[in-house]
PyMOL commands that place a pseudoatom at each C-alpha (Angstrom):
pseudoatom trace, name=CA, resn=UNK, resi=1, chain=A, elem=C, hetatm=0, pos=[11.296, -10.183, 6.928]
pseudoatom trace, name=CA, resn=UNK, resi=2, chain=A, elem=C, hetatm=0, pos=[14.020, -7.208, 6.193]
pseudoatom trace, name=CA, resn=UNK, resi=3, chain=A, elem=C, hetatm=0, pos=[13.037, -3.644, 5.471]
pseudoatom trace, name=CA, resn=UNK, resi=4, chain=A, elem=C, hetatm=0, pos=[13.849, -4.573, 1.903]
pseudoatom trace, name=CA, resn=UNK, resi=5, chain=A, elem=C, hetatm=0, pos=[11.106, -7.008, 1.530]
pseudoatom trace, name=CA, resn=UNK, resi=6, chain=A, elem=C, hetatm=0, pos=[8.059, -5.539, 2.621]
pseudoatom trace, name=CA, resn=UNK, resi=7, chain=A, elem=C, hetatm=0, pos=[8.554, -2.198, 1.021]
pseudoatom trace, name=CA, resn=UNK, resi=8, chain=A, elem=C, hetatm=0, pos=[7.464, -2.795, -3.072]
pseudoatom trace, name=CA, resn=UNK, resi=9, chain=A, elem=C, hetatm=0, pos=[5.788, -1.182, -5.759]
pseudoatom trace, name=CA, resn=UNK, resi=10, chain=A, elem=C, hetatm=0, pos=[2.828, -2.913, -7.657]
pseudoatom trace, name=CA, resn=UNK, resi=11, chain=A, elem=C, hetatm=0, pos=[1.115, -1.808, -11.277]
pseudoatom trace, name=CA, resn=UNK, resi=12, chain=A, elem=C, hetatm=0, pos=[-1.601, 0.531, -10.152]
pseudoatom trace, name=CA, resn=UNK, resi=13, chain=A, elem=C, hetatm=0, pos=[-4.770, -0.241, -12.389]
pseudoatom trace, name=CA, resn=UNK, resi=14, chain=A, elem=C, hetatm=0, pos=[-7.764, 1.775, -13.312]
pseudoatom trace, name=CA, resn=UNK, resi=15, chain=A, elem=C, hetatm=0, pos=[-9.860, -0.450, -10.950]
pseudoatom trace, name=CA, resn=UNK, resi=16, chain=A, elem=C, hetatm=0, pos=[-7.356, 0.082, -8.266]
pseudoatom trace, name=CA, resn=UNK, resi=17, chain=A, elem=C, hetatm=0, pos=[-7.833, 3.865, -8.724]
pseudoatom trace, name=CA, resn=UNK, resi=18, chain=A, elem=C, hetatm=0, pos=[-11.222, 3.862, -8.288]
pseudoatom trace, name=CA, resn=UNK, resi=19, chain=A, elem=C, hetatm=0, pos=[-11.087, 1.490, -5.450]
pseudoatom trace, name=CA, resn=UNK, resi=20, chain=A, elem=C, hetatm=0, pos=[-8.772, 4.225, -3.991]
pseudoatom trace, name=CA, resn=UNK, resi=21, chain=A, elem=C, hetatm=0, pos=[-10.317, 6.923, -4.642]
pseudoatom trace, name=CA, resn=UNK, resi=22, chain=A, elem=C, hetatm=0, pos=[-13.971, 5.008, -3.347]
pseudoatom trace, name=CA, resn=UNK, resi=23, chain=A, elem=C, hetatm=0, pos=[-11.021, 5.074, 0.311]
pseudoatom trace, name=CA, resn=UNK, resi=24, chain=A, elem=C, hetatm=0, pos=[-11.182, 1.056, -0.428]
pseudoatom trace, name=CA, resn=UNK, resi=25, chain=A, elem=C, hetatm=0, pos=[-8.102, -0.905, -0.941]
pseudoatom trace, name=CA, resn=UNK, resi=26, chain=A, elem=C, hetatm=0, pos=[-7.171, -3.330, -3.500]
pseudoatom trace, name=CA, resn=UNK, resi=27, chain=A, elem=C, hetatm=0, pos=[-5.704, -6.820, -3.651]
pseudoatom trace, name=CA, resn=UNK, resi=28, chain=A, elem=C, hetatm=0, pos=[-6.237, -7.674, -0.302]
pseudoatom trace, name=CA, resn=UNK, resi=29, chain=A, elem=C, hetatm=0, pos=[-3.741, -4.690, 0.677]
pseudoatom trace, name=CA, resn=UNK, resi=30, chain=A, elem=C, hetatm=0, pos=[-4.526, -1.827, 3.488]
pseudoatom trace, name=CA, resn=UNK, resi=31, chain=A, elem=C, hetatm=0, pos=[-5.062, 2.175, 2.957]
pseudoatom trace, name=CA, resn=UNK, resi=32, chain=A, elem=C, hetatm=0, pos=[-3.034, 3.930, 5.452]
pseudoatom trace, name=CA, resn=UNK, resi=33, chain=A, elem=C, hetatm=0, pos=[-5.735, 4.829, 8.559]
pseudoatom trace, name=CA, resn=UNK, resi=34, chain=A, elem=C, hetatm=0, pos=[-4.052, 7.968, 9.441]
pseudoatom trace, name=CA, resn=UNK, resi=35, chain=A, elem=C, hetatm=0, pos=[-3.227, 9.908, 6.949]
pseudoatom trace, name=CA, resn=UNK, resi=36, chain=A, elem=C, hetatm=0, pos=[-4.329, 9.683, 3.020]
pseudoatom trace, name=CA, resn=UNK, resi=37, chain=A, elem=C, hetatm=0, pos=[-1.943, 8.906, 0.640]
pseudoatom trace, name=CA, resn=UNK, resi=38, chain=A, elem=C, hetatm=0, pos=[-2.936, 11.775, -1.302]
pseudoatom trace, name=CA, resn=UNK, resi=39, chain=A, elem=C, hetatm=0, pos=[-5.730, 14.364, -1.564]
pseudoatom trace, name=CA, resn=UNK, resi=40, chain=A, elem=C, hetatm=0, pos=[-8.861, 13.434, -3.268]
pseudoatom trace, name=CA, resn=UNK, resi=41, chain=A, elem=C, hetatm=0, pos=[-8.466, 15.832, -6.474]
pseudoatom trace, name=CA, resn=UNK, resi=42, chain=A, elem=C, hetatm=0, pos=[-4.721, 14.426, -6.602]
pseudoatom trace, name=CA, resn=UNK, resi=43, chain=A, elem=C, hetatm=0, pos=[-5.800, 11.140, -6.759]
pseudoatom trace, name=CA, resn=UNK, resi=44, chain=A, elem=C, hetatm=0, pos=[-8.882, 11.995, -9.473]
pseudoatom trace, name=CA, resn=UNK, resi=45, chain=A, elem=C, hetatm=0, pos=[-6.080, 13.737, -11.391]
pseudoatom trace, name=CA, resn=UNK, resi=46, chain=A, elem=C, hetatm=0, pos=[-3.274, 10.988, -11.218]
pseudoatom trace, name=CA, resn=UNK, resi=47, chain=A, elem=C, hetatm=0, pos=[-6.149, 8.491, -12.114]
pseudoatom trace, name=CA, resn=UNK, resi=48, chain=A, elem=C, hetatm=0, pos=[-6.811, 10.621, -15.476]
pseudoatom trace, name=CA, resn=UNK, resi=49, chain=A, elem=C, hetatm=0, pos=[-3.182, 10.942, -16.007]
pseudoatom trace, name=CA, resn=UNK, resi=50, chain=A, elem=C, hetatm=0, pos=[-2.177, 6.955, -15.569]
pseudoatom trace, name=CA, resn=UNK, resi=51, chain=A, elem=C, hetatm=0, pos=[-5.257, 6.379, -18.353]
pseudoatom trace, name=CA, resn=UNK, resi=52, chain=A, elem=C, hetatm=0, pos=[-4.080, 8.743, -20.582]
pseudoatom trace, name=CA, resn=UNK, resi=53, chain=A, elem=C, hetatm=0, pos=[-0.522, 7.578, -20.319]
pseudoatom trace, name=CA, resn=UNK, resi=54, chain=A, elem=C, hetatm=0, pos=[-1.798, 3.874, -20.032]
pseudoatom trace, name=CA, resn=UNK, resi=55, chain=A, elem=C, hetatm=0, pos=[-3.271, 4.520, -23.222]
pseudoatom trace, name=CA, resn=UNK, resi=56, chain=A, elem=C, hetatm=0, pos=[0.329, 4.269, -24.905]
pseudoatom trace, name=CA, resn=UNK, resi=57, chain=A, elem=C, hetatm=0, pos=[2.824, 3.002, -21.858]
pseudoatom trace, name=CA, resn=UNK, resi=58, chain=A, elem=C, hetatm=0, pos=[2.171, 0.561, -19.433]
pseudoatom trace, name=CA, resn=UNK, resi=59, chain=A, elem=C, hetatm=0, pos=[3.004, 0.435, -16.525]
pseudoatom trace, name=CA, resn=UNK, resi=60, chain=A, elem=C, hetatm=0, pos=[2.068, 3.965, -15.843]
pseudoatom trace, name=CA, resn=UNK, resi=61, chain=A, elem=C, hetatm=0, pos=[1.827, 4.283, -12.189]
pseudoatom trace, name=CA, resn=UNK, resi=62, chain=A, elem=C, hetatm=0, pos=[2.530, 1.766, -8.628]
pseudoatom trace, name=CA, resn=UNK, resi=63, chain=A, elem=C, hetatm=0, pos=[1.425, 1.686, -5.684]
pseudoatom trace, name=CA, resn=UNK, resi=64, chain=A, elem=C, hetatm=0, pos=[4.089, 1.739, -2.955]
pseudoatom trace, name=CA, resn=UNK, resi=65, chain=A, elem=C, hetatm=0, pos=[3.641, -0.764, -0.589]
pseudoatom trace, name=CA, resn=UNK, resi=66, chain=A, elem=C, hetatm=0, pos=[4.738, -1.327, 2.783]
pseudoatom trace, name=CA, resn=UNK, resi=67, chain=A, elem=C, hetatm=0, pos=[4.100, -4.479, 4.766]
pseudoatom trace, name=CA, resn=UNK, resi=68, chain=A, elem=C, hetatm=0, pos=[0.872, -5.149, 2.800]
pseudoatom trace, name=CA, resn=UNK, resi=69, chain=A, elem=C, hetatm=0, pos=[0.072, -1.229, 3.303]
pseudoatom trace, name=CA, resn=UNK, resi=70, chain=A, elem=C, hetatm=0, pos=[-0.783, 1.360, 0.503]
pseudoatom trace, name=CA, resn=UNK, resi=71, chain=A, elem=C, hetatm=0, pos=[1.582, 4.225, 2.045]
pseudoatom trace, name=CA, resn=UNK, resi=72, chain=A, elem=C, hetatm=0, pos=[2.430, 5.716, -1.364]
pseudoatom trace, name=CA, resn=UNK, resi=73, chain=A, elem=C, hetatm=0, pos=[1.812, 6.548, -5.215]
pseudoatom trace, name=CA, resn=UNK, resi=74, chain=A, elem=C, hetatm=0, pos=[4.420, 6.628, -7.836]
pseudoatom trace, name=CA, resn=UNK, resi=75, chain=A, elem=C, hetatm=0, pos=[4.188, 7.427, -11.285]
pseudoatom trace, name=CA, resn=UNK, resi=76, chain=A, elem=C, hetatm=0, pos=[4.749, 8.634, -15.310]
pseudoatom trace, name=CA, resn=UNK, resi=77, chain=A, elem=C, hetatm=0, pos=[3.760, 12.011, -15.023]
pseudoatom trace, name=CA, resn=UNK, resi=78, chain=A, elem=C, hetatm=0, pos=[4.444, 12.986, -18.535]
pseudoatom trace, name=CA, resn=UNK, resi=79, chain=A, elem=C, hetatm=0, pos=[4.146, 10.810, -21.872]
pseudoatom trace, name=CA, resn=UNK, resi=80, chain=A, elem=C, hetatm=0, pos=[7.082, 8.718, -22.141]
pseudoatom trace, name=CA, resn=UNK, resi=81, chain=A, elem=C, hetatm=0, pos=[9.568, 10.381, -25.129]
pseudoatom trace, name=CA, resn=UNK, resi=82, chain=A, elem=C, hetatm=0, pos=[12.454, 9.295, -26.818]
pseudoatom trace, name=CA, resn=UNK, resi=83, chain=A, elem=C, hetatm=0, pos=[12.889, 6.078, -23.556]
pseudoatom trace, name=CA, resn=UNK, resi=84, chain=A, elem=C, hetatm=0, pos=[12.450, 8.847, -21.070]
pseudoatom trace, name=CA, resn=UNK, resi=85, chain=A, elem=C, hetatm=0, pos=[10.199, 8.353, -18.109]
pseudoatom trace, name=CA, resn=UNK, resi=86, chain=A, elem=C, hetatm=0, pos=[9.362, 11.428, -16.019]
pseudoatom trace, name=CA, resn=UNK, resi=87, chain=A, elem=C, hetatm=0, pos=[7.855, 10.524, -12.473]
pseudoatom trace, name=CA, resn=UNK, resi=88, chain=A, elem=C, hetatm=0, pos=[6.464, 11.795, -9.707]
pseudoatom trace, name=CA, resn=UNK, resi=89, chain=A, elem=C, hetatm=0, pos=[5.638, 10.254, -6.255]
pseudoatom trace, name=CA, resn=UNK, resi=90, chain=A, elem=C, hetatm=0, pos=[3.918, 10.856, -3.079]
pseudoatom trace, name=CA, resn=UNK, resi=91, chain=A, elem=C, hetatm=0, pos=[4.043, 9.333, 0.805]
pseudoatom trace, name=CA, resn=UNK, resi=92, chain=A, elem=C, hetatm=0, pos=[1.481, 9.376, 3.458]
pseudoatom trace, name=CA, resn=UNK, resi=93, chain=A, elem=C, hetatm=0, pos=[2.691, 12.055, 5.901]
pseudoatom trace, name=CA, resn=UNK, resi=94, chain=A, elem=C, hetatm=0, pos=[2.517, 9.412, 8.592]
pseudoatom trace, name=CA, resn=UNK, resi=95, chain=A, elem=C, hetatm=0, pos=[4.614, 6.833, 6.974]
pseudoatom trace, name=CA, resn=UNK, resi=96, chain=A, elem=C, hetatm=0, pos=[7.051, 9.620, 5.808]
pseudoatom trace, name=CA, resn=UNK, resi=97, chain=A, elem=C, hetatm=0, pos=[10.851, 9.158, 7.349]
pseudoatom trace, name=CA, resn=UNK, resi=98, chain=A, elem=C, hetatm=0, pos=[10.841, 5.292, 6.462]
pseudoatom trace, name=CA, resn=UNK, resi=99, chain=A, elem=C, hetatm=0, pos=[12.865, 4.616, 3.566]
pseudoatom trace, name=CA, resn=UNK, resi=100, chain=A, elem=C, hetatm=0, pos=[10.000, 3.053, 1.857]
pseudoatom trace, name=CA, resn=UNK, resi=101, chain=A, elem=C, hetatm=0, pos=[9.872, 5.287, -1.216]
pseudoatom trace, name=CA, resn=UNK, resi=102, chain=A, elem=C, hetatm=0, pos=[13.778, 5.212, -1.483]
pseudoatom trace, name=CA, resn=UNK, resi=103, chain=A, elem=C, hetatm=0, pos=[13.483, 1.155, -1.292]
pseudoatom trace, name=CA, resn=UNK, resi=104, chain=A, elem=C, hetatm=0, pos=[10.208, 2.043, -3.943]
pseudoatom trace, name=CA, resn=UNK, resi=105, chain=A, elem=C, hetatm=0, pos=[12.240, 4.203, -6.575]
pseudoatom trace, name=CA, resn=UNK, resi=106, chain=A, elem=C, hetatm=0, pos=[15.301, 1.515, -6.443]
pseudoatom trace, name=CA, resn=UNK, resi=107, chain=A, elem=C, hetatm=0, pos=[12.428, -1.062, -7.689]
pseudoatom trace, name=CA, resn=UNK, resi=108, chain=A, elem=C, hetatm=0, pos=[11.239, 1.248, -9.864]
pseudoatom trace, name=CA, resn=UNK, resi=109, chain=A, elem=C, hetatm=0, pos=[14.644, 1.720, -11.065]
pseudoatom trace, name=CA, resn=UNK, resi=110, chain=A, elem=C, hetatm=0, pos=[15.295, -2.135, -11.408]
pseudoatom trace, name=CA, resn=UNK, resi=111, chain=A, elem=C, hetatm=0, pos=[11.884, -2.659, -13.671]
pseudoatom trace, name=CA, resn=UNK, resi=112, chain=A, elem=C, hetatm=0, pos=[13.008, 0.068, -15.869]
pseudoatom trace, name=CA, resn=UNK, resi=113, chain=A, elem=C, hetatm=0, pos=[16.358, -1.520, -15.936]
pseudoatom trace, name=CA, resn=UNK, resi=114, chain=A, elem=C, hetatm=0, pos=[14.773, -4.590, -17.715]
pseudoatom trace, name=CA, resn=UNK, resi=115, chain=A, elem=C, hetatm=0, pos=[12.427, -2.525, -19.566]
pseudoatom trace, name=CA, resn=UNK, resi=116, chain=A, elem=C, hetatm=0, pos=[13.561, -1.772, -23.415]
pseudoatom trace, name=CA, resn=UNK, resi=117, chain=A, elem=C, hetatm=0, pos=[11.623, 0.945, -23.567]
pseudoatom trace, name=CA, resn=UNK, resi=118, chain=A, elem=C, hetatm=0, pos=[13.250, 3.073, -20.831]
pseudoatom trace, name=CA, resn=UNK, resi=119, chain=A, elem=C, hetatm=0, pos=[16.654, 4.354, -21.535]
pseudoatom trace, name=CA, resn=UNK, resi=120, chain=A, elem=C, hetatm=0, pos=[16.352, 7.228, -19.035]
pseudoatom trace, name=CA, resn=UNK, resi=121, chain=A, elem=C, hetatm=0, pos=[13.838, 8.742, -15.784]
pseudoatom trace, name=CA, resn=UNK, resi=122, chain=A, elem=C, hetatm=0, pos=[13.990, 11.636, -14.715]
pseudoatom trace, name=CA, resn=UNK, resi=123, chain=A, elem=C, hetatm=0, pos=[12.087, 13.835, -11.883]
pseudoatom trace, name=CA, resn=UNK, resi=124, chain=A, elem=C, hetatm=0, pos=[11.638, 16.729, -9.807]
pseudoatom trace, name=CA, resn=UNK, resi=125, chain=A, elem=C, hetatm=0, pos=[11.707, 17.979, -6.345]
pseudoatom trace, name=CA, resn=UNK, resi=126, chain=A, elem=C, hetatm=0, pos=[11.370, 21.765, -4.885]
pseudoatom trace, name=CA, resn=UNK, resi=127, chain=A, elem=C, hetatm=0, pos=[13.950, 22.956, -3.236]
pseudoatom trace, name=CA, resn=UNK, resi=128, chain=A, elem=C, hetatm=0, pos=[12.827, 23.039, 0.329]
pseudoatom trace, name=CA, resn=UNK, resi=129, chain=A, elem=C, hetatm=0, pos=[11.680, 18.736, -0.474]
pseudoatom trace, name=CA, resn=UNK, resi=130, chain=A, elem=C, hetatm=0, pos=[14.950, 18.011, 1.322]
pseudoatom trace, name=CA, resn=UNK, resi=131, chain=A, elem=C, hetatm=0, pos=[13.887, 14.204, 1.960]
pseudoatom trace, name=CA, resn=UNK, resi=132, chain=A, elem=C, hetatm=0, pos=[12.420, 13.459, -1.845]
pseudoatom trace, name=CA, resn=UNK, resi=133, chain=A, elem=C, hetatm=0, pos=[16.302, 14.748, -2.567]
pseudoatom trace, name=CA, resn=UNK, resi=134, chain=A, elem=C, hetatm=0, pos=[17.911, 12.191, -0.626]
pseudoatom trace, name=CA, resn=UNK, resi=135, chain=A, elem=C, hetatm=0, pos=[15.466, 9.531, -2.058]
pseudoatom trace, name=CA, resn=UNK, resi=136, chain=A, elem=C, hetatm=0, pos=[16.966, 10.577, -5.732]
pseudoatom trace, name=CA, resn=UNK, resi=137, chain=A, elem=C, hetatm=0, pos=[20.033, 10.961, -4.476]
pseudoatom trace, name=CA, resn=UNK, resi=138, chain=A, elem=C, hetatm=0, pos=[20.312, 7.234, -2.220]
pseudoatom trace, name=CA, resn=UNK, resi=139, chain=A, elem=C, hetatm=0, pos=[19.339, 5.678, -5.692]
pseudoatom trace, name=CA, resn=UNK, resi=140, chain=A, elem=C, hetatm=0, pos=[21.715, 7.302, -8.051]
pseudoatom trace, name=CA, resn=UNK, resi=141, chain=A, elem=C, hetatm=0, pos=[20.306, 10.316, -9.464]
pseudoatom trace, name=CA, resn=UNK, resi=142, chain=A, elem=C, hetatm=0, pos=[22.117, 13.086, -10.766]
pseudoatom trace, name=CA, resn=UNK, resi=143, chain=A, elem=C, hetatm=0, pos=[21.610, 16.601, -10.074]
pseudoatom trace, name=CA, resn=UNK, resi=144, chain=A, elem=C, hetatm=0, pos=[21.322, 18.112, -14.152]
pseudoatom trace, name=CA, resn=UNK, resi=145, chain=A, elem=C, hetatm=0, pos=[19.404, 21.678, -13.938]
pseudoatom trace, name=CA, resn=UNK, resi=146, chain=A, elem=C, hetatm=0, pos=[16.570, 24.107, -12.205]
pseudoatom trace, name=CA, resn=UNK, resi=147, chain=A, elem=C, hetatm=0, pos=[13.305, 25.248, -13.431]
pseudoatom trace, name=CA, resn=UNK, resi=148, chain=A, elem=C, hetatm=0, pos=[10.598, 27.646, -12.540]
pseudoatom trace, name=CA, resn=UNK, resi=149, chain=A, elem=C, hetatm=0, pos=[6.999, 26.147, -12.795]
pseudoatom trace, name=CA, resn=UNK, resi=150, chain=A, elem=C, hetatm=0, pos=[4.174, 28.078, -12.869]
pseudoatom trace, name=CA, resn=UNK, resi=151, chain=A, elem=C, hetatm=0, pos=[2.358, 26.219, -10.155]
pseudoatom trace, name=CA, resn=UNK, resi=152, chain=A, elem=C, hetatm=0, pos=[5.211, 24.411, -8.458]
pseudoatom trace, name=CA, resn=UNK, resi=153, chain=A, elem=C, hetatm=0, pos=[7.966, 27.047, -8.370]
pseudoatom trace, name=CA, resn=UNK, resi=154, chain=A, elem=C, hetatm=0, pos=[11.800, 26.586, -8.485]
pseudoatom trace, name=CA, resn=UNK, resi=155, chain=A, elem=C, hetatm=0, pos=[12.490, 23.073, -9.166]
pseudoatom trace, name=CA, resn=UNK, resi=156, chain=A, elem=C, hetatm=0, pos=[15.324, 20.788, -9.098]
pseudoatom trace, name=CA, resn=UNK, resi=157, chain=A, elem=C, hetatm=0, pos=[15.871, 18.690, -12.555]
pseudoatom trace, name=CA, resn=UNK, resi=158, chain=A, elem=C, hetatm=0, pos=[17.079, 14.841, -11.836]
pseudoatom trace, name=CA, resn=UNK, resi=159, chain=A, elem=C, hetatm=0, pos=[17.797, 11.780, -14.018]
pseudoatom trace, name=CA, resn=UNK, resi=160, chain=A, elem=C, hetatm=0, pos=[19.383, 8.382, -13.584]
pseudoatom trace, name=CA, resn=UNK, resi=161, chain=A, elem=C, hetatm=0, pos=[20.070, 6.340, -16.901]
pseudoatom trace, name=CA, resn=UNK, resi=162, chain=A, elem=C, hetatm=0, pos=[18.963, 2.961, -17.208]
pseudoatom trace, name=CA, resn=UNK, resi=163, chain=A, elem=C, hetatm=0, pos=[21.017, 1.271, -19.992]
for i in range(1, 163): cmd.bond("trace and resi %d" % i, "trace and resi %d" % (i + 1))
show_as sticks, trace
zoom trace
C-alpha cells in the first residue's frame, strides 16, 4: 500500500471525542503511543466546538489517519458562512515530517469538492509554522492577507476555492 492510501481522514463523532479524550481509540484504530495528538484542554475544547458546529454542519471535524493510526485532528473551527469553511488542524509531534496532513487536507479538499455547501476553506498558520505553510501551499492554497490575534499573534490568511 502507497503513502497515499493509508494516510485518510474519517468524520470525528461525539463518541469518538470522548473515546479520545478517555486516551481510548475508536473504530478499531490506534492513538499515537508517543506523543498525544493534542493536549487534553485542546481536545475538551475542539470536542465543544465540533458539537456546536455539528449542531448546524456536518461533518465538523476528522480524524487524520495514518496506517490505521490516529496521528492527527482536523477541523471547522468557525461556523460555516456564506459556503466558507474555516479549519484548523493538528499532528502528533512524533508523526510530524510525514506528509500525512498534506495527503489529509487534499482529502479534505476533495470532500468539500463534492460538497454543495462549501464554495470556499480557508485557514491559518503563524508565521514561524513553516511546515503547516507548505501543507496549504502543496494543496493549492493561496496566500490572501495577515492578521494579529489576540492569543495567536501575527497570522497568515489562506483559502483554496472549491467550485
Amino acid at each position: 500500500m502507497s503513502n497515499v492510501e493509508k494516510t485518510m481522514i474519517i468524520e470525528l463523532t461525539s463518541h469518538d471525542f470522548e473515546a479520545v479524550l478517555k486516551g481510548m481509540a475508536p473504530h478499531h484504530l490506534r492513538l499515537v503511543q508517543d506523543s498525544a495528538i493534542a493536549p487534553p484542554d485542546v481536545l475538551a475544547m475542539l470536542s465543544r466546538l465540533a458539537a456546536e458546529i455539528g449542531a448546524d454542519f456536518s461533518p465538523s471535524a476528522w480524524m487524520i489517519v495514518d496506517d490505521g493510526e490516529i496521528v492527527g485532528l482536523c477541523s471547522i473551527v468557525r461556523v460555516p458562512q456564506d459556503g466558507n469553511i474555516h479549519i484548523g488542524y493538528g499532528i502528533a509531534p512524533s508523526r510530524q515530517g510525514r506528509g500525512c496532513t498534506t495527503r489529509a487536507i487534499g482529502q479534505l479538499l476533495e470532500w468539500a469538492r463534492d460538497d454543495p455547501r462549501v464554495a470556499l476553506i480557508s485557514a491559518e498558520t503563524g508565521f514561524e509554522n513553516i511546515a503547516s505553510q507548505r501543507v496549504l501551499e502543496r494543496n493549492g492554497f493561496i496566500r490572501v492577507g495577515e492578521r494579529i490575534d489576540a492569543e495567536d499573534g501575527p497570522l497568515i490568511c489562506w483559502e483554496a476555492m472549491t467550485v
